[in-house]
N, CA, C and O atoms as a CHARMM CRD file, in Angstrom:
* protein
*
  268
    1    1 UNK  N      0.85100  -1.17700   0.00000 PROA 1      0.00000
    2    1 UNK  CA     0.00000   0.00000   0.00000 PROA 1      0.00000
    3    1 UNK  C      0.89500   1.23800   0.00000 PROA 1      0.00000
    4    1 UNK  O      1.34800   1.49400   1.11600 PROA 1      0.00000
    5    2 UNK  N      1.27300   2.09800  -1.01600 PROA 2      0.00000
    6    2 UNK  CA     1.98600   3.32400  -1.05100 PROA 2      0.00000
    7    2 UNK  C      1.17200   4.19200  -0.03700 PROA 2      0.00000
    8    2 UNK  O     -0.04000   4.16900   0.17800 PROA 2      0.00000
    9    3 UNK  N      2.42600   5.18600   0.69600 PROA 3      0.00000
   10    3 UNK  CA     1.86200   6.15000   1.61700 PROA 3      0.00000
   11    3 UNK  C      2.73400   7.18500   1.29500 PROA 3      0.00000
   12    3 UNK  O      3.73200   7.05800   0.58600 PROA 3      0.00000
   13    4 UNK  N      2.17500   8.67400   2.06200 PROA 4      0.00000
   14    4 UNK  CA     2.76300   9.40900   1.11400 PROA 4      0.00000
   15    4 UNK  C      3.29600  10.13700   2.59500 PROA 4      0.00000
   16    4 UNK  O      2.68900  10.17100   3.66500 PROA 4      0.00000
   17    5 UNK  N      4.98100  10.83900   2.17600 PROA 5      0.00000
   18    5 UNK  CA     5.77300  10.78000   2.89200 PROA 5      0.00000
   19    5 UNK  C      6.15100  12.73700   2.66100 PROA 5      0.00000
   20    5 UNK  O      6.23600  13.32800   1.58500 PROA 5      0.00000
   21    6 UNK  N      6.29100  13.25700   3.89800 PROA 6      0.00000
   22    6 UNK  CA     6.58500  14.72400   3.57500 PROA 6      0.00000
   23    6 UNK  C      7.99100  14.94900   3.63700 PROA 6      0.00000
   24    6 UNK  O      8.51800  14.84600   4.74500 PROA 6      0.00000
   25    7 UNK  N      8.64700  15.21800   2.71600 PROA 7      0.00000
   26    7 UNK  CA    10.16900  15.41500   2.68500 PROA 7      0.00000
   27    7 UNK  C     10.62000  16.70500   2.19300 PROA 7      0.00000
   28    7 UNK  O     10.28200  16.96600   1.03800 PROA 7      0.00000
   29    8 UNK  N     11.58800  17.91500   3.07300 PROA 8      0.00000
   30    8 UNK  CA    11.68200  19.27100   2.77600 PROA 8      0.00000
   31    8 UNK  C     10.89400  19.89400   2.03600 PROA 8      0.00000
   32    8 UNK  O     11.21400  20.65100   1.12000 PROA 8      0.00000
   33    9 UNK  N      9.54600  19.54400   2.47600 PROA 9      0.00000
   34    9 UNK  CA     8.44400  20.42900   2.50400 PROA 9      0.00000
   35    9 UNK  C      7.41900  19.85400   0.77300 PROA 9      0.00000
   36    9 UNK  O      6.50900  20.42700   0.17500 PROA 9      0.00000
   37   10 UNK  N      8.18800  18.43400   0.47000 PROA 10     0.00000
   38   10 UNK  CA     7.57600  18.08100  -1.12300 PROA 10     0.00000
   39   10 UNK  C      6.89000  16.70300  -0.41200 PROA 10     0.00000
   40   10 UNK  O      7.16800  16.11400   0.63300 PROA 10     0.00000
   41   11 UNK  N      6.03900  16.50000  -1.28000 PROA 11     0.00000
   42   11 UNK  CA     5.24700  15.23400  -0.95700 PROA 11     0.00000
   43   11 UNK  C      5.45900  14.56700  -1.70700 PROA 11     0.00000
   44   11 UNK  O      5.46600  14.93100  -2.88300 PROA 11     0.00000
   45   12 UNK  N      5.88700  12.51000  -1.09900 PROA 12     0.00000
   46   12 UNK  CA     6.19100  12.00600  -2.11600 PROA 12     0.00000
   47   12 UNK  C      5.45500  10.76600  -1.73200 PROA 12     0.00000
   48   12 UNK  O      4.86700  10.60900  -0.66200 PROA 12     0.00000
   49   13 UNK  N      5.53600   9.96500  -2.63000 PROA 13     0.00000
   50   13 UNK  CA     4.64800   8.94400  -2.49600 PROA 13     0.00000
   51   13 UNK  C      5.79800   7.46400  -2.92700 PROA 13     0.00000
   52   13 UNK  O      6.47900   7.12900  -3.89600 PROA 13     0.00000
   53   14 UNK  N      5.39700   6.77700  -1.19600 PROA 14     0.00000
   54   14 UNK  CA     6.40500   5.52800  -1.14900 PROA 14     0.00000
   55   14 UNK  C      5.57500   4.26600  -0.76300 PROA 14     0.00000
   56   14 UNK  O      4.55800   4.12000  -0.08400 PROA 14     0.00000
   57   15 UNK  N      6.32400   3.47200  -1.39400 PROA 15     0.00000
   58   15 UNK  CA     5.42400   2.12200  -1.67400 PROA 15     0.00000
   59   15 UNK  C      6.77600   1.14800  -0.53800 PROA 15     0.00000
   60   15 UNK  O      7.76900   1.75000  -0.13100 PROA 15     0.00000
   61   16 UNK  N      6.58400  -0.02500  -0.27500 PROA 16     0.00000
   62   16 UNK  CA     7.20900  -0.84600   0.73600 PROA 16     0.00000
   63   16 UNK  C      7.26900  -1.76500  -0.53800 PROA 16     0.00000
   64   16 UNK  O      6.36000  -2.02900  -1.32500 PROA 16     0.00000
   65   17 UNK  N      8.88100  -2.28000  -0.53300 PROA 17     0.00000
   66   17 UNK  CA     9.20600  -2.88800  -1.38300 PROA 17     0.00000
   67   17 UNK  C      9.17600  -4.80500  -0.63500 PROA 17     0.00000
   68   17 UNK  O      9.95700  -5.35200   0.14400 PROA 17     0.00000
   69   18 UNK  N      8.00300  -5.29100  -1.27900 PROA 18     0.00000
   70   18 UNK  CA     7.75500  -6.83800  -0.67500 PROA 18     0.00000
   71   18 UNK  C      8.25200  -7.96700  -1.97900 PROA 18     0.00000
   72   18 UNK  O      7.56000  -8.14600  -2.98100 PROA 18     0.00000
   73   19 UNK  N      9.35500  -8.54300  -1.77000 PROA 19     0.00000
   74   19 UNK  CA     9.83800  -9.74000  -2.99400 PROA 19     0.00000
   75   19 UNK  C      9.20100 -10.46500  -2.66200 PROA 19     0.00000
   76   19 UNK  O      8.95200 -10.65200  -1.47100 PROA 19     0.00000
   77   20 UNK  N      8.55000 -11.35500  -3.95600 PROA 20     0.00000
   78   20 UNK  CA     7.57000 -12.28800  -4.00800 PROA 20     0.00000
   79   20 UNK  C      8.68800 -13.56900  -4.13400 PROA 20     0.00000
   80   20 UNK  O      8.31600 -14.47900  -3.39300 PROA 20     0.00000
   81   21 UNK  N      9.75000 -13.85600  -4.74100 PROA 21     0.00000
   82   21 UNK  CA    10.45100 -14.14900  -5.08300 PROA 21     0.00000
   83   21 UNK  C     11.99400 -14.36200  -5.57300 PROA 21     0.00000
   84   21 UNK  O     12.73100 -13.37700  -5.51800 PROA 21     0.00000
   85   22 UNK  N     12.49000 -15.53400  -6.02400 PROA 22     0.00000
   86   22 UNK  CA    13.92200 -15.00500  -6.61600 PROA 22     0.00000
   87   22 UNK  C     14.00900 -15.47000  -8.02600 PROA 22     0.00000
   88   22 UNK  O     13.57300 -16.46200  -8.61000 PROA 22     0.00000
   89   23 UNK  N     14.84900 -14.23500  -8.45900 PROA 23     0.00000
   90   23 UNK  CA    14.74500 -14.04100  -9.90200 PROA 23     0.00000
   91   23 UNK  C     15.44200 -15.34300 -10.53900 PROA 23     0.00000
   92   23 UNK  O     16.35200 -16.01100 -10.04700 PROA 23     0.00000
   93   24 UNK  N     14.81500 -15.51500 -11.68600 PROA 24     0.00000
   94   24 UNK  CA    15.43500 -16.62300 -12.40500 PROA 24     0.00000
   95   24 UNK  C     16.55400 -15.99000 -13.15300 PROA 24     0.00000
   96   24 UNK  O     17.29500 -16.80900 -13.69700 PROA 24     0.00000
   97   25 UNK  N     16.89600 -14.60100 -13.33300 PROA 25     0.00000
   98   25 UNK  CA    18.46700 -14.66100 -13.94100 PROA 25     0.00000
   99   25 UNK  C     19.31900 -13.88500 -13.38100 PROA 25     0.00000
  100   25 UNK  O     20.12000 -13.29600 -14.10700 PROA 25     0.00000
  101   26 UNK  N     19.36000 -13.66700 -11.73600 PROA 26     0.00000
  102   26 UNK  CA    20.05200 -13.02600 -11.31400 PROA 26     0.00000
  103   26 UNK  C     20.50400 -13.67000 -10.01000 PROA 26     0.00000
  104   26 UNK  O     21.62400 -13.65200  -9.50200 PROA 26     0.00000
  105   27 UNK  N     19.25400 -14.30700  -9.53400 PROA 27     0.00000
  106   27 UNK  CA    18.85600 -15.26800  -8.34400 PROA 27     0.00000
  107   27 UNK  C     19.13000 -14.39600  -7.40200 PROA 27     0.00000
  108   27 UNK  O     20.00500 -14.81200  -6.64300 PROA 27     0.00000
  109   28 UNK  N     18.69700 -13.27000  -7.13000 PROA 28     0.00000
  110   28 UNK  CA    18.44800 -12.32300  -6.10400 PROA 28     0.00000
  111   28 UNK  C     16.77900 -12.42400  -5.60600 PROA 28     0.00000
  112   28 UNK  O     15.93900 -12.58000  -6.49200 PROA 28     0.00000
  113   29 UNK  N     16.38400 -12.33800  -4.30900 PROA 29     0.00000
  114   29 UNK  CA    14.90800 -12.23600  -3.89100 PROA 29     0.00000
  115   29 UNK  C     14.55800 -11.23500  -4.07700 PROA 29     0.00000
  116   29 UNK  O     14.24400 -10.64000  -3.04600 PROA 29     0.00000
  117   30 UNK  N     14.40400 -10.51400  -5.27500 PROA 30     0.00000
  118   30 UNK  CA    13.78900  -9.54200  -5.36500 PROA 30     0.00000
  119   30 UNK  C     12.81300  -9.07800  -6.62200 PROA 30     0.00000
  120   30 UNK  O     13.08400  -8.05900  -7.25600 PROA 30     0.00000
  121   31 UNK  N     11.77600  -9.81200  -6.90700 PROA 31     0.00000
  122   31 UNK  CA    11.06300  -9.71100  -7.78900 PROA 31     0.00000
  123   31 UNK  C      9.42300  -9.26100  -6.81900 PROA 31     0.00000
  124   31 UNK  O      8.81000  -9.86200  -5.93700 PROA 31     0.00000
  125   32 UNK  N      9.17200  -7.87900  -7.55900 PROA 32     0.00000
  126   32 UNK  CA     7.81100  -7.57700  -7.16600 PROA 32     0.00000
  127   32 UNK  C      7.06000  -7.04300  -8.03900 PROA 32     0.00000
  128   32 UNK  O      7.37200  -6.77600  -9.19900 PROA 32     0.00000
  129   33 UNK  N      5.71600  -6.81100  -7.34600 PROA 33     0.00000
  130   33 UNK  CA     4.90400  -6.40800  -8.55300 PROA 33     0.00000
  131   33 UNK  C      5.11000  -5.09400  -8.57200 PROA 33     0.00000
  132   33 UNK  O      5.70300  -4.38300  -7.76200 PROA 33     0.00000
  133   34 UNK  N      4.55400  -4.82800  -9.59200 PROA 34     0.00000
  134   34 UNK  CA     4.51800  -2.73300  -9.97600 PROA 34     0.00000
  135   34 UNK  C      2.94500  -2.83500  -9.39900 PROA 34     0.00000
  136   34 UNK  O      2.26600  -3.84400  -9.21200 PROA 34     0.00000
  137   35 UNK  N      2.57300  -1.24700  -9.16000 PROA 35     0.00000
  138   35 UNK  CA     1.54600  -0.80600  -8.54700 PROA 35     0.00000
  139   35 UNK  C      0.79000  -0.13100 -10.34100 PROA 35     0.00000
  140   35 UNK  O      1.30700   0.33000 -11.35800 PROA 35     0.00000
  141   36 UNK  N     -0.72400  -0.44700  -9.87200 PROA 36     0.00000
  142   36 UNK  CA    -1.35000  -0.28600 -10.69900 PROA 36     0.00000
  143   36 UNK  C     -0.83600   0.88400 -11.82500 PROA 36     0.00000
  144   36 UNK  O     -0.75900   0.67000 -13.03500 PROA 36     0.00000
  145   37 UNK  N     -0.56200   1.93800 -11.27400 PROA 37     0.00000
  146   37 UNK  CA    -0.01200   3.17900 -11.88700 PROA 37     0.00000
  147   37 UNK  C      1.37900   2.75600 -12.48200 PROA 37     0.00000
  148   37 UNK  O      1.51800   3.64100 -13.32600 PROA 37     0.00000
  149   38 UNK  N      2.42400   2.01600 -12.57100 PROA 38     0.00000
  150   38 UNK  CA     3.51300   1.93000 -12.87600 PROA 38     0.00000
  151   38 UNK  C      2.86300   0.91200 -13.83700 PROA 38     0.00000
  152   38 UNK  O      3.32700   1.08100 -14.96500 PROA 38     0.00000
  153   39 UNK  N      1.95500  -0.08600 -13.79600 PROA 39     0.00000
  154   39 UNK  CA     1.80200  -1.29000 -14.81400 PROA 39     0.00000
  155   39 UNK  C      0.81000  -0.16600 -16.21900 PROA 39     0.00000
  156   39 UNK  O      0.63800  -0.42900 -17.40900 PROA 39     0.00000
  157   40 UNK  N      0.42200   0.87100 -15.53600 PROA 40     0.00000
  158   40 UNK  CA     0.01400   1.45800 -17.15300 PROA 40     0.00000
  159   40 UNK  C      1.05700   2.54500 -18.02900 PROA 40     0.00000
  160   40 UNK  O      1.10400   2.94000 -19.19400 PROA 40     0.00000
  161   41 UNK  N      1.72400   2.74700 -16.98400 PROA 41     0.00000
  162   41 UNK  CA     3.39600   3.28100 -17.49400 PROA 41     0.00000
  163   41 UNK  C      3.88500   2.37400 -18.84200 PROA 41     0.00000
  164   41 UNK  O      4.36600   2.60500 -19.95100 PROA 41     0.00000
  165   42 UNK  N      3.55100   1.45200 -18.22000 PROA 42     0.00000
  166   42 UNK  CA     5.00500   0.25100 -18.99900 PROA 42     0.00000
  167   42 UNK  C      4.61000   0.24900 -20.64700 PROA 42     0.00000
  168   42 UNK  O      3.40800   0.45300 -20.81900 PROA 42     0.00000
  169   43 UNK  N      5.31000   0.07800 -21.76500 PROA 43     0.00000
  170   43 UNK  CA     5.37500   0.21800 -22.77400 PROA 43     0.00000
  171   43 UNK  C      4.77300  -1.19600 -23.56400 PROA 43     0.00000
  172   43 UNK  O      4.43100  -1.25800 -24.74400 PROA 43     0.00000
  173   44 UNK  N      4.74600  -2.43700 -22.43500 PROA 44     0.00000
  174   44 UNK  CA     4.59900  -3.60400 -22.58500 PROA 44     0.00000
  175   44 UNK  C      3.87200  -4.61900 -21.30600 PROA 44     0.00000
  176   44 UNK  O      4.02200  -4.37300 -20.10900 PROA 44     0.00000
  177   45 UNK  N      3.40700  -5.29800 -21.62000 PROA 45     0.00000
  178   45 UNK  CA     2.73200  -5.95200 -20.37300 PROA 45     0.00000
  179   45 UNK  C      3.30800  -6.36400 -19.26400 PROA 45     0.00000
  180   45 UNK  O      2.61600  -7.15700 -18.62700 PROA 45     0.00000
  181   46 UNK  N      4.41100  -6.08500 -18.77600 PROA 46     0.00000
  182   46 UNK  CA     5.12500  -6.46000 -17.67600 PROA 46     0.00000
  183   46 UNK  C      4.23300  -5.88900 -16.26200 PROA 46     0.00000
  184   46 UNK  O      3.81500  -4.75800 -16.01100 PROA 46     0.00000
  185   47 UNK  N      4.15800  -6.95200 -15.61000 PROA 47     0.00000
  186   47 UNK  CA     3.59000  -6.94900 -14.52000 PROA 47     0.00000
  187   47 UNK  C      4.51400  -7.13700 -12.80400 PROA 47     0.00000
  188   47 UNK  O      4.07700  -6.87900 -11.68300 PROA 47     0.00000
  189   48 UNK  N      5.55800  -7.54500 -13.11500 PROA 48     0.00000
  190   48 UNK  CA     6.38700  -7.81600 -12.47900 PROA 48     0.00000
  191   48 UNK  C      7.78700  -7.36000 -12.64900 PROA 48     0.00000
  192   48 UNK  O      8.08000  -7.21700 -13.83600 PROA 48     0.00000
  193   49 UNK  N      9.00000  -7.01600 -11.58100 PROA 49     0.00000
  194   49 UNK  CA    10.12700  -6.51500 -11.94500 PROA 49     0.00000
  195   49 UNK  C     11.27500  -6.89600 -10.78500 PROA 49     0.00000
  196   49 UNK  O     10.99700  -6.71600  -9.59900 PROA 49     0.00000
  197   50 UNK  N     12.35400  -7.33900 -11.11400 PROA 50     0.00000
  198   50 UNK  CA    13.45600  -7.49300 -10.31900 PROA 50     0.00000
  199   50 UNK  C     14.13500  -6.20600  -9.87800 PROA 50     0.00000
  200   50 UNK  O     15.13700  -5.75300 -10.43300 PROA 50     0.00000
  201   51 UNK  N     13.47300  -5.60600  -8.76000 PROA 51     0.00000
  202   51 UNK  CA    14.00400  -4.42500  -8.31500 PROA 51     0.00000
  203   51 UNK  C     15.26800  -4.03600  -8.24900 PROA 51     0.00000
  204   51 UNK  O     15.89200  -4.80400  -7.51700 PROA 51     0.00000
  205   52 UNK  N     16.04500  -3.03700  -8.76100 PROA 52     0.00000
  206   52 UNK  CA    17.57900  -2.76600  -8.28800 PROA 52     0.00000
  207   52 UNK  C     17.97400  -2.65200  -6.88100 PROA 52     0.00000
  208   52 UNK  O     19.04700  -2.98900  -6.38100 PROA 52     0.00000
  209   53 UNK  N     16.65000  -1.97500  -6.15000 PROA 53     0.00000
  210   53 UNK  CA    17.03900  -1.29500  -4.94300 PROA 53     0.00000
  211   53 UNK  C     16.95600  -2.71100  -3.95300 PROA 53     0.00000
  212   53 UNK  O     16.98600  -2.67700  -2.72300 PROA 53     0.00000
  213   54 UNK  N     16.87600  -3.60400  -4.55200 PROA 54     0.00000
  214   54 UNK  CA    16.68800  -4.91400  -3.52800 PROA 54     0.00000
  215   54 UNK  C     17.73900  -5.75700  -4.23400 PROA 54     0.00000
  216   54 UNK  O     17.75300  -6.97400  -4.04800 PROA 54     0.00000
  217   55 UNK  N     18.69600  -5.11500  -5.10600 PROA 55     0.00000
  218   55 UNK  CA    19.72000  -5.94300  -5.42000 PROA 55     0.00000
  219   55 UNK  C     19.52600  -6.67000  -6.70800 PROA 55     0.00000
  220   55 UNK  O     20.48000  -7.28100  -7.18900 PROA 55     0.00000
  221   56 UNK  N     18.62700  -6.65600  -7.17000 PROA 56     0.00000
  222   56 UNK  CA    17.83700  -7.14400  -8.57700 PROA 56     0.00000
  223   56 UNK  C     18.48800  -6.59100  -9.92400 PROA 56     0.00000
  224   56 UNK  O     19.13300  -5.55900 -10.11000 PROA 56     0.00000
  225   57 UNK  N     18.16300  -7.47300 -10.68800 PROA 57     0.00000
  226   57 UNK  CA    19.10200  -7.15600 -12.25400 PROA 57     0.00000
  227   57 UNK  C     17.87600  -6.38200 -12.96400 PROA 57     0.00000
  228   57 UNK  O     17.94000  -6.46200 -14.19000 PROA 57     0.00000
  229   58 UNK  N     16.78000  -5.65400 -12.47400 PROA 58     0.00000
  230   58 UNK  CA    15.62400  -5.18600 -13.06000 PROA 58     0.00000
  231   58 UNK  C     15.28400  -5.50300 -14.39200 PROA 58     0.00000
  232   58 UNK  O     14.98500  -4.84300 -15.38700 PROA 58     0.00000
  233   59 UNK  N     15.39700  -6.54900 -14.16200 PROA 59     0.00000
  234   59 UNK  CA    14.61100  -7.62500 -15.45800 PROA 59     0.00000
  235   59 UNK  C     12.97700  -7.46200 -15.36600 PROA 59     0.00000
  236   59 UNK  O     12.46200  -7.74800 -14.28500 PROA 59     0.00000
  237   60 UNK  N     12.19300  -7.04700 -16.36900 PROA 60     0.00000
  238   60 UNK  CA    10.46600  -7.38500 -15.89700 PROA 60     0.00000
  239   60 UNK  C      9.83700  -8.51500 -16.18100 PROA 60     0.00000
  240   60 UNK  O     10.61400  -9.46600 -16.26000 PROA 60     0.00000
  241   61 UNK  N      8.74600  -8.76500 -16.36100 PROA 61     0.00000
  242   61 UNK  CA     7.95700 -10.28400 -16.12400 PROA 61     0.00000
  243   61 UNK  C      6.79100  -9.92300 -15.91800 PROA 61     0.00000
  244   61 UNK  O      6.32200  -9.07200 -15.16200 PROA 61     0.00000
  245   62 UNK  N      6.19000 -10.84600 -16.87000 PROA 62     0.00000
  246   62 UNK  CA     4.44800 -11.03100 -16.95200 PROA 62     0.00000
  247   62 UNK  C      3.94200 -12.28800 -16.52800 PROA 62     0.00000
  248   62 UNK  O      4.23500 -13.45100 -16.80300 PROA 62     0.00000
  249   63 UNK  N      2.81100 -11.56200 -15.52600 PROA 63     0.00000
  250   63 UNK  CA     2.62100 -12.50000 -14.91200 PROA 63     0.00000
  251   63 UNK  C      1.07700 -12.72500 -15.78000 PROA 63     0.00000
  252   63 UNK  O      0.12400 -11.98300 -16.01800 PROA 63     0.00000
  253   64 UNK  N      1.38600 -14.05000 -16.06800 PROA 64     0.00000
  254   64 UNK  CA     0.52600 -14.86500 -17.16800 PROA 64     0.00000
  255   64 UNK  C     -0.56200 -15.27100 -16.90400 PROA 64     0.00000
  256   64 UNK  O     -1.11100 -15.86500 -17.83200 PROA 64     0.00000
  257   65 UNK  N     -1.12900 -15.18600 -15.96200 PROA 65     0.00000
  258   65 UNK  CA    -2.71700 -15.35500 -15.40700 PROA 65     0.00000
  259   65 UNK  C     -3.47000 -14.17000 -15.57700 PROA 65     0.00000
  260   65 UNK  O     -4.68300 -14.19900 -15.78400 PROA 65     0.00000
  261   66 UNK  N     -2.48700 -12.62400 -15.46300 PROA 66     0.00000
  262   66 UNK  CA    -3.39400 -10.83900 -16.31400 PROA 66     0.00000
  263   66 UNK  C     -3.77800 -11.01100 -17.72100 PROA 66     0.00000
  264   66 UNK  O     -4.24800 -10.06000 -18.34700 PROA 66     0.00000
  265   67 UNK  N     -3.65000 -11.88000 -18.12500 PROA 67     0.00000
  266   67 UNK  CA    -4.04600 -11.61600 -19.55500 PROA 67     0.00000
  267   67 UNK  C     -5.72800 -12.21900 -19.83300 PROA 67     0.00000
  268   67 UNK  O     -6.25000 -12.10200 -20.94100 PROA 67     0.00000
């Protein structure tokens, strides 16, 4: 659930980074989903992403049951 965080006086909006998993090409635990707003960003159906900030090769991934 993103919450929104007041920082030198700007409002920002932070999400809690939860790994569902470990990546199949990096093998780091850090694969999560994107939040509704980031999955209509994407250029392509990726539903899923190997976060950097959790050590992840930010590889994305569709998760094959959204379609």
């Amino acid at each position: 659930m993103p919450r929104t965080l007041k920082l030198s006086g700007a409002q920002h909006v932070v999400t809690a980074l939860k790994p569902l998993c470990a990546c199949p090409n990096c093998g780091e635990r850090a694969i999560v989903a994107l939040t509704p707003e980031q999955r209509l960003a994407q250029p392509d159906d990726t539903t899923h992403v190997c976060h950097p900030a959790l050590g992840g090769c930010n590889h994305g991934f569709t998760d094959q049951r959204t379609r």
